[in-house]
C-alpha positions as CSV (number, residue, x, y, z in Angstrom):
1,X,-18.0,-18.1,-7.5
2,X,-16.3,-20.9,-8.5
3,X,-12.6,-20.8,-9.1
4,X,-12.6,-22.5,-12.2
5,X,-15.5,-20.4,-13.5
6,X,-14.0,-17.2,-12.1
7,X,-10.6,-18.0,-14.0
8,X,-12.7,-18.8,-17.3
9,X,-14.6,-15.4,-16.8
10,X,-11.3,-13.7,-16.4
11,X,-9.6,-15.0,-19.6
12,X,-13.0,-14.0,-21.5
13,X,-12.5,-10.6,-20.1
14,X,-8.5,-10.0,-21.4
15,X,-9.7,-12.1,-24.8
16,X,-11.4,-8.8,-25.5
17,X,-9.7,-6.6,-23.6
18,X,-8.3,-3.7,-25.6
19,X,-5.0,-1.6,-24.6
20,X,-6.3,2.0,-25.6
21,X,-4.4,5.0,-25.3
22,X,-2.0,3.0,-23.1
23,X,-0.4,0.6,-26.2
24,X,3.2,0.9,-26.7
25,X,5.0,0.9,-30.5
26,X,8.3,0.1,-29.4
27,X,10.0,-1.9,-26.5
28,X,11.9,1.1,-25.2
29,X,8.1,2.4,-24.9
30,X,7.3,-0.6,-23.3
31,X,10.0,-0.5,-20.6
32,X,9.2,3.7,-19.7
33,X,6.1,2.6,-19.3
34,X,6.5,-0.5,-17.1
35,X,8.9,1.9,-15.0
36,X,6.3,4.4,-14.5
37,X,3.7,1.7,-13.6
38,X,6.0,0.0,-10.6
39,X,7.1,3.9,-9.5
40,X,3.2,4.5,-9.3
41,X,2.6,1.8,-7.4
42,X,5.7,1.9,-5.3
43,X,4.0,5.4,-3.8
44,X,1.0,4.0,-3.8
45,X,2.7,1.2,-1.0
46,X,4.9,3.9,0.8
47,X,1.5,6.1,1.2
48,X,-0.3,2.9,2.6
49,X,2.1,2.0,5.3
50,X,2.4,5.6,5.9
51,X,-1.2,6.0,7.1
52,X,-0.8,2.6,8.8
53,X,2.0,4.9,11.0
54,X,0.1,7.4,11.0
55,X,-3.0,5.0,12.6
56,X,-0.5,3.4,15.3
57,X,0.4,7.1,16.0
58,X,-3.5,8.5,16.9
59,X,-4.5,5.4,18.5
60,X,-1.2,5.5,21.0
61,X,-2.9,9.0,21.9
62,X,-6.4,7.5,21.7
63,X,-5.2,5.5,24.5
64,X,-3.4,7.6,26.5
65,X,-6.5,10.5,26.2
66,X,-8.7,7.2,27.4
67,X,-7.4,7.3,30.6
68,X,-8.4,10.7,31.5
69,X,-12.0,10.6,30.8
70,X,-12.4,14.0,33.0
71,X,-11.0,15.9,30.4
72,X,-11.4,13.7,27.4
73,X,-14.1,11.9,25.6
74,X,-13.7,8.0,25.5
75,X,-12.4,7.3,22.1
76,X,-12.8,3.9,20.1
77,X,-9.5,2.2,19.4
78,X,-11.1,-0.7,16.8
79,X,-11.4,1.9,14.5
80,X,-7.7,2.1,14.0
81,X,-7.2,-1.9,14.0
82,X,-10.0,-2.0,11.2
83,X,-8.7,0.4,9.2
84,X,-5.1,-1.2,9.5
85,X,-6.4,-4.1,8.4
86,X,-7.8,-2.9,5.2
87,X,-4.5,-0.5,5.0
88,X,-2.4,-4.5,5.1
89,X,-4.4,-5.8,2.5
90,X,-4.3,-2.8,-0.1
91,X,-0.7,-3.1,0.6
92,X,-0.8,-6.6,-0.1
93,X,-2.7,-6.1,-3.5
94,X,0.3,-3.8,-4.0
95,X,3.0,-6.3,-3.4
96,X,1.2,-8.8,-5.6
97,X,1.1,-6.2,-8.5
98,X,4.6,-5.3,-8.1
99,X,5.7,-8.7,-7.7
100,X,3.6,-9.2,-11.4
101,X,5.0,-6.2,-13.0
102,X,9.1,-7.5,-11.9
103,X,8.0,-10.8,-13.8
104,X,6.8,-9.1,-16.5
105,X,10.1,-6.9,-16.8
106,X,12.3,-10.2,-16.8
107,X,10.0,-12.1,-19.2
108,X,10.1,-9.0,-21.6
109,X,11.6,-9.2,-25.6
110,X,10.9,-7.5,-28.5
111,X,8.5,-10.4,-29.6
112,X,6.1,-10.2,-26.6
113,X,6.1,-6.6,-24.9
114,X,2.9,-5.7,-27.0
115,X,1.3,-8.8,-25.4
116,X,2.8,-7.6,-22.0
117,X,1.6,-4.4,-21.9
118,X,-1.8,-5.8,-22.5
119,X,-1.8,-8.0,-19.8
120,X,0.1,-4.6,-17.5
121,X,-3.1,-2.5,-18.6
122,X,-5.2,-5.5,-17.8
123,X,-3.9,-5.7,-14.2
124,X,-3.9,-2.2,-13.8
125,X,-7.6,-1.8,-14.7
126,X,-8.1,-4.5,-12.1
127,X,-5.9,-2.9,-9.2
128,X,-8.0,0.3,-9.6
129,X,-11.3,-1.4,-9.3
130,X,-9.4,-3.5,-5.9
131,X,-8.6,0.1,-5.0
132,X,-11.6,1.8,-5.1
133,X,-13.6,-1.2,-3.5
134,X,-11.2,-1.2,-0.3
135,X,-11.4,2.3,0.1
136,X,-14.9,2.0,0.1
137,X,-14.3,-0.7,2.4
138,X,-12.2,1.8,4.6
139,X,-15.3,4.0,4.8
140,X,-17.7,1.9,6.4
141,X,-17.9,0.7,10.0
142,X,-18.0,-3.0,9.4
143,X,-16.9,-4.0,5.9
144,X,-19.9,-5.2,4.5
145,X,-20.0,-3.3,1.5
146,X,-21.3,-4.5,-2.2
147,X,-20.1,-3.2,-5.4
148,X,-22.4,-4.0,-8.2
149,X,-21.1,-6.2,-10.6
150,X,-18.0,-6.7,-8.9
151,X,-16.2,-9.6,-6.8
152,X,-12.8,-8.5,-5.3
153,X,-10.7,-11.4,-5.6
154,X,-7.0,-11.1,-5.2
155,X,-6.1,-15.1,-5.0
156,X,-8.3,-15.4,-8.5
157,X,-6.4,-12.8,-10.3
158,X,-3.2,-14.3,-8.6
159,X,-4.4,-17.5,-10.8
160,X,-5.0,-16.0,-13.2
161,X,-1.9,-14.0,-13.4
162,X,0.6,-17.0,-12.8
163,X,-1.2,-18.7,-15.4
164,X,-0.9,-16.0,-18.1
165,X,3.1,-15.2,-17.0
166,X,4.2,-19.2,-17.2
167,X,2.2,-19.7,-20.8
168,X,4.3,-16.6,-21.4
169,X,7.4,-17.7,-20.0
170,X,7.0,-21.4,-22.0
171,X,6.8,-19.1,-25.0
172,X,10.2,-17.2,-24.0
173,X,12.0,-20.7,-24.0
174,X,10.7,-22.1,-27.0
175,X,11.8,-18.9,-29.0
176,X,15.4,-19.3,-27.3
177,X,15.6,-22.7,-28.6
């Protein structure tokens, strides 16, 4: 998919996007909510590089029970690196959504937060569907997985993101002025 099409398909999907049970009335609302949303994911991060710990930890043993193949069986060690790998990139898709959400925070006012919170719930809907597809990923041998009807793309939503929060942002200074 092309980039250009991917972020035109994108901005079609939050056009129509719709908040739900998720929509704030207030900006005091607004800002529990945002906390709740970076403390979420913040645990979601800390249990990511804890099983990427916990990985380094079995495959040290893996190793050492591989050099006694009397009394153990030989164990694969890739497993561990693949796994890790996937483990890096969900924690990746973490820092990116944190790093969107402290934007949001600064960029916050009482004139916008409505307008934030869609885009939060937006990228939220989007990091759930980025989690379930790598932990899909995690479960297969070699990665090739397909999800029907979806592309994970964290560089496109990055895009797509950045271009949201700076239209956003040119908004903020025109209102100060």
């Amino acid at each position: 998919m092309k980039a250009s099409s991917g972020l035109k398909s994108l901005e079609k999907e939050y056009a129509n996007y719709v908040v739900g049970e998720n929509a704030v009335d207030n900006f005091d609302e607004f800002d529990l909510y945002l906390y709740k949303v970076t403390d979420g994911i913040d645990n979601y991060l800390e249990r990511a590089f804890n099983q990427i710990q916990t990985n380094e930890k079995w495959q040290r043993r893996a190793k050492i029970r591989n050099k006694f193949p009397i009394l153990f069986a030989k164990e694969g060690l890739e497993e561990y690196d693949y796994d890790n790998m996937i483990l890096m990139e969900m924690s990746n898709l973490a820092i990116y959504n944190l790093d969107y959400f402290c934007s949001i925070r600064e960029l916050a006012n009482q004139d916008n937060f409505k307008e934030l919170n869609k885009l939060i719930n937006f990228l939220l809907d989007y990091f759930e569907k980025d989690n379930e597809y790598l932990e899909l990923k995690r479960k297969t041998v070699d990665g090739n997985i397909k999800v029907d009807d979806y592309d994970y793309n964290l560089e496109l939503m990055n895009a797509f993101v950045n271009l949201k929060l700076s239209k956003l942002e040119k908004q903020k200074q025109y209102s100060r002025n």
